[in-house]
C-alpha positions as CSV (number, residue, x, y, z in Angstrom):
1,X,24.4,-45.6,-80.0
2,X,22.6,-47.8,-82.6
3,X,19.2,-47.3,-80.8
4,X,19.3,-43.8,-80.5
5,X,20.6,-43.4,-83.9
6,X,17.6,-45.2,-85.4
7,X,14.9,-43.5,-83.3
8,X,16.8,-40.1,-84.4
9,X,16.5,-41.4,-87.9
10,X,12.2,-41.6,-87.9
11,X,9.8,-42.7,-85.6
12,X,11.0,-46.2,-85.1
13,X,10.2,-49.3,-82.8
14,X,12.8,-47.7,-80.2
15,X,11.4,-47.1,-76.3
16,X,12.5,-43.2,-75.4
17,X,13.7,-44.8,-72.3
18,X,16.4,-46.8,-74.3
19,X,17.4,-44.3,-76.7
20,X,17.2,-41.7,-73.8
21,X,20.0,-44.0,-71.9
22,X,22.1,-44.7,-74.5
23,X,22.4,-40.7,-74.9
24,X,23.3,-40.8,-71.3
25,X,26.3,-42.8,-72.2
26,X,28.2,-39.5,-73.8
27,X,28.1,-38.7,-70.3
28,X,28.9,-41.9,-68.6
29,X,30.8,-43.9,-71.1
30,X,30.0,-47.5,-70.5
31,X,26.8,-47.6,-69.1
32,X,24.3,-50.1,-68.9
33,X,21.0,-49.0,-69.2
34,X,19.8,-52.3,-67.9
35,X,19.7,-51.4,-63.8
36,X,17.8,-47.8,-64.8
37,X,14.8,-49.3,-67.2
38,X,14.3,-51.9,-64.0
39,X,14.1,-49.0,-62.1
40,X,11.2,-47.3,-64.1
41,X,10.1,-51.3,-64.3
42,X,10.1,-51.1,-60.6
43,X,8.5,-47.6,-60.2
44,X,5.2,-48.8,-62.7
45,X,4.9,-51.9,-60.6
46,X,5.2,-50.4,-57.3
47,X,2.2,-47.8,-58.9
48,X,0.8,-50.5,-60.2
49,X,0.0,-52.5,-57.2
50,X,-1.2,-49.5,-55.2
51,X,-3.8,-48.4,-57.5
52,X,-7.4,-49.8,-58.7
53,X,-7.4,-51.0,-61.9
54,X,-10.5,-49.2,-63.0
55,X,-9.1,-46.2,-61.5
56,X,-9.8,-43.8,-63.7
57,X,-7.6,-40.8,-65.3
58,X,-8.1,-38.1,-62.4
59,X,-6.8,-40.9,-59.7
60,X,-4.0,-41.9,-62.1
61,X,-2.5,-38.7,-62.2
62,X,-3.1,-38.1,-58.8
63,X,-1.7,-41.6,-57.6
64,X,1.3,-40.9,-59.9
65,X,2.0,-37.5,-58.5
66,X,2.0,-38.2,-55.4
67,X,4.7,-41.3,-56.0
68,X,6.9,-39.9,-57.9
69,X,7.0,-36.4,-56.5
70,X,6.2,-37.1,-52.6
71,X,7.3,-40.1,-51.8
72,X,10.5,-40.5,-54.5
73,X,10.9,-37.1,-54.5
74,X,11.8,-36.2,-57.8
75,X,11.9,-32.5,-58.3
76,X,13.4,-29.7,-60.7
77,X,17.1,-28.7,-60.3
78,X,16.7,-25.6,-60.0
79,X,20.1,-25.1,-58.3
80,X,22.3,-25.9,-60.8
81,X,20.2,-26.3,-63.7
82,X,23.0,-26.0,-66.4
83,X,24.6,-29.2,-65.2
84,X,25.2,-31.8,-68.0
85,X,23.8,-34.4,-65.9
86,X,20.1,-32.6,-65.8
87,X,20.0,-33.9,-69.5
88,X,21.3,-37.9,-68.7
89,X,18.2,-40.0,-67.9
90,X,20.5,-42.2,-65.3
91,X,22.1,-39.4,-63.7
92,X,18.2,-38.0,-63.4
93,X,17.0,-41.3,-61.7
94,X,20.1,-41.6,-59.4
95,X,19.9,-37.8,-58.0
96,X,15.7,-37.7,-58.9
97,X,16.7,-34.4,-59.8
98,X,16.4,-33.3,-63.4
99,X,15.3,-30.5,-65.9
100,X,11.5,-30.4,-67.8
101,X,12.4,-32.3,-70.3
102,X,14.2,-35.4,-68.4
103,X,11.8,-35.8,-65.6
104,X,8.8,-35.7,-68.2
105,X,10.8,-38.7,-70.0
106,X,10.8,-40.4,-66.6
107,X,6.8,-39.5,-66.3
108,X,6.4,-40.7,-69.7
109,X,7.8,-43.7,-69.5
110,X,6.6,-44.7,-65.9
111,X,2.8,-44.3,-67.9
112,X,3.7,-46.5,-71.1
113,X,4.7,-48.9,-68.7
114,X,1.0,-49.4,-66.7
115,X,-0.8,-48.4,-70.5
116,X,-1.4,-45.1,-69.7
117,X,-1.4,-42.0,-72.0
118,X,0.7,-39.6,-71.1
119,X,2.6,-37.3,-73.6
120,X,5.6,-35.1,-74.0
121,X,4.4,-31.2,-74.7
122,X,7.0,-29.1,-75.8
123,X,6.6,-25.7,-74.6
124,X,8.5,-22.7,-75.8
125,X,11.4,-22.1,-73.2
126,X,9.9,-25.4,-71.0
127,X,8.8,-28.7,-71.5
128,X,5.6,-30.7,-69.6
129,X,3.7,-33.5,-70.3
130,X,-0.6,-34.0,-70.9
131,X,-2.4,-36.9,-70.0
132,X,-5.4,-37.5,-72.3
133,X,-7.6,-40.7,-72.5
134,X,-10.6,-39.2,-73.9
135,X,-12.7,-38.4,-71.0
136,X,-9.6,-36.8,-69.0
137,X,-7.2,-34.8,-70.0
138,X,-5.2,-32.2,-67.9
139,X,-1.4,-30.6,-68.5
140,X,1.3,-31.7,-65.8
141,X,4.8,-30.0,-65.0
142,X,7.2,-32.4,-63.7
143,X,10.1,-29.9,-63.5
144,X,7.3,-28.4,-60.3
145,X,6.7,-31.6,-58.4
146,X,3.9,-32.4,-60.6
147,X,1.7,-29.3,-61.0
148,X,-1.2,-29.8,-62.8
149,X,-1.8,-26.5,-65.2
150,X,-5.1,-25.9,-67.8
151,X,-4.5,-24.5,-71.6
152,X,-3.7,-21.2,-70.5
153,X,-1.5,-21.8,-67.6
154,X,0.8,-23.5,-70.1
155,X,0.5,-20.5,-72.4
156,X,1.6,-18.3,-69.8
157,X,4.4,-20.4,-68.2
158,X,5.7,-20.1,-71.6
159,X,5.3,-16.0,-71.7
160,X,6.6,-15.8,-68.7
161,X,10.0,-18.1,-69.4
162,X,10.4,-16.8,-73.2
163,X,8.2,-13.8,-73.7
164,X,7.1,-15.6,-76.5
165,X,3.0,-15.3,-76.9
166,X,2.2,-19.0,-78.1
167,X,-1.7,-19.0,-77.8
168,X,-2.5,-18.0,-81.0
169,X,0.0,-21.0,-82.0
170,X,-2.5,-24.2,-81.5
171,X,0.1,-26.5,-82.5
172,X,2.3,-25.8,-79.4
173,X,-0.1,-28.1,-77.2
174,X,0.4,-30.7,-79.8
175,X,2.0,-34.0,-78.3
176,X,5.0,-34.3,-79.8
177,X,7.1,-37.6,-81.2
178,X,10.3,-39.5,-79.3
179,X,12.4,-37.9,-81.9
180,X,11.8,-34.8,-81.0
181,X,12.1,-35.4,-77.6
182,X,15.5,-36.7,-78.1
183,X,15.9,-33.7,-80.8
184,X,15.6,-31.3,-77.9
185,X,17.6,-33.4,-75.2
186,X,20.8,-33.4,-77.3
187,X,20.2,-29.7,-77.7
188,X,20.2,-29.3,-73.7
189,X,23.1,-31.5,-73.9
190,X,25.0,-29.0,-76.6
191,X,24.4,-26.1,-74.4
192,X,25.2,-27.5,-71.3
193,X,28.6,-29.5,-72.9
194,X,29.0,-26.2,-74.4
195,X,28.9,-23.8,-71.3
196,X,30.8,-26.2,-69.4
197,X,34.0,-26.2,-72.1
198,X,33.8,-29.9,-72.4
199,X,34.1,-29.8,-76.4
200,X,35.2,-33.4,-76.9
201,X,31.7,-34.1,-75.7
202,X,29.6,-31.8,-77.5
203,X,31.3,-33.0,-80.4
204,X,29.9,-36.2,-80.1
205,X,26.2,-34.5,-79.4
206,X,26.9,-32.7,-82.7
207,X,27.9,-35.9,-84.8
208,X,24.3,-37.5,-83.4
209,X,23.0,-34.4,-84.7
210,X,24.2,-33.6,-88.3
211,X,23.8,-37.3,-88.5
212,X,19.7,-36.8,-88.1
213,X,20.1,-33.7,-89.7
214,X,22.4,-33.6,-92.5
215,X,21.5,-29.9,-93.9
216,X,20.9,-28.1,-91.2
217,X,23.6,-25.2,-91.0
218,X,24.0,-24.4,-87.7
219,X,24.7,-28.0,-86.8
220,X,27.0,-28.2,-89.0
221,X,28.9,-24.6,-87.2
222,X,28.0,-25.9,-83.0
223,X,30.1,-29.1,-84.0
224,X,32.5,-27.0,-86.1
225,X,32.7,-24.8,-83.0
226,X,33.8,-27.7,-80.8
227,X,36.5,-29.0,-83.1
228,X,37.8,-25.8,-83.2
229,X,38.2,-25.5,-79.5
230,X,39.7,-29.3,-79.9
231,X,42.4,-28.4,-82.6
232,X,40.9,-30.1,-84.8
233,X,41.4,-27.9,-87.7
234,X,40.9,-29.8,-90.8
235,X,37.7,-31.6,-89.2
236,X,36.6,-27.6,-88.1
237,X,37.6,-26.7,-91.9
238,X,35.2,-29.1,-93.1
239,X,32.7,-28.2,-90.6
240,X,32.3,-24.2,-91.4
241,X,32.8,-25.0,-94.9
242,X,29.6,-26.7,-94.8
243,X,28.1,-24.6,-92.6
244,X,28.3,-21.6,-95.5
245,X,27.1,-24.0,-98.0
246,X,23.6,-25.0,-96.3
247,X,23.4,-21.1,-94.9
248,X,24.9,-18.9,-97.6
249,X,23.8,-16.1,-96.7
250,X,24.3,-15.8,-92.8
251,X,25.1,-13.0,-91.2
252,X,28.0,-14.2,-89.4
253,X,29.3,-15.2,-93.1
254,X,32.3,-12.9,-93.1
255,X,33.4,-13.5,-89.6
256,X,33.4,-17.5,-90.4
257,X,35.3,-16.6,-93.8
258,X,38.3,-14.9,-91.9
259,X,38.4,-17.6,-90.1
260,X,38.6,-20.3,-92.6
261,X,41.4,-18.6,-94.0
262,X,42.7,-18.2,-90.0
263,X,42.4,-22.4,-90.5
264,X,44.1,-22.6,-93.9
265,X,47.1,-20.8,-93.0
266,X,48.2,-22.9,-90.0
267,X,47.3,-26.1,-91.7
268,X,49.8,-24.6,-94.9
269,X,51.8,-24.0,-92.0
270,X,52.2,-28.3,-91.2
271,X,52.9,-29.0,-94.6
């Protein structure tokens, strides 16, 4: 996990792809990411060699689309999107099925690949990618084979997903950086290891994440959470302890109090 740790750390030297895959191996202990970034190798090259090398952005994205999408047929899971795999970058490019955010890495990463700039756009409740070079730019939605929405087809995908009304927000068409696009992946991950009941591995989601984000309460309660549900009662101690520190006044304060103490007696208990 040294890559990933470093790109969750700041903006460093580290591909997405890499960091993406070493993620994966929470999932997959013991992967090599080797065979899956020859596989995006092979997908830019394959692109590569079909296209004009003046083409220009409009053919890109259309020569892209139509690769990935029609021919490789990479498309939204829509029928088990809560599936921890959606969220593991090699699971993604075995199935070619994925959510937003993991078959916008495998856009992404496809384009750095030929020198093309595409970037991650992270919508509220969704997640799509723009490519912009200047003289073209246009909004594509991997998670739907590709479509290809304008400004306010991205503000109303997100009303419609999250009711949220992000127009008069202009920094939610920002591109945004590999760390947060990691960020949000081992968020996916959380929920998903989460609804699933597999708490050994959203615990190690969690340590990635108080790791990059040492103060932040509610890290500090998921992972406190997930021990809990481990019986590891000390470690969950430590956890909610900190968790009241960094968010002293929460509302769920009382409730996590009781059971502190819940925690305190039964360890008293082993002595």
């Amino acid at each position: 996990m040294q890559e990933l740790r470093a790109a969750l750390q700041s903006e460093s030297a580290v591909a997405l792809d890499t960091a993406a895959l070493e993620m994966a191996a929470i999932e997959t202990p013991g992967l090599k990411s080797g065979p899956y970034r020859d596989m995006l190798d092979g997908f830019a090259s394959e692109l590569t060699t079909r296209m004009n090398p003046a083409a220009d952005g409009h053919e890109f994205v259309e020569s892209i689309n139509q690769y990935l999408f029609e021919e490789l047929g990479f498309r939204g899971n829509e029928a088990n999107y809560e599936d921890p795999g959606n969220s593991c970058l090699d699971i993604v490019l075995d199935r070619r099925t994925g959510i937003p955010i993991t078959l916008s890495v495998v856009y992404i990463e496809v384009a750095r690949r030929m020198g093309r700039p595409v970037f991650g756009i992270g919508l509220p409740g969704h997640f799509v990618v723009q490519y912009n070079d200047g003289d073209y730019s246009i909004y594509i939605d991997p998670f739907h084979a590709g479509k290809l929405l304008t400004e306010v087809d991205c503000h109303e995908l997100a009303r419609e997903i999250t009711g949220v009304d992000s127009s008069t927000e202009p920094s939610t068409l920002a591109p945004v950086s590999n760390r947060y696009i990691l960020v949000r992946m081992l968020n996916n991950m959380r929920s998903a290891y989460f609804r699933a009941r597999q708490f050994g591995k959203m615990a190690q989601v969690m340590d990635l994440l108080v790791g990059a984000f040492p103060q932040n309460a509610d890290y500090f309660k998921a992972r406190g959470v997930a021990r809990l549900h481990l019986r590891e009662f000390s470690a969950a101690k430590s956890d909610l302890e900190m968790y009241l520190r960094y968010s002293p006044d929460a509302e769920d304060r009382d409730k996590v109090t009781k059971q502190l103490e819940a925690i305190h007696r039964w360890l008293a208990r082993l002595n």
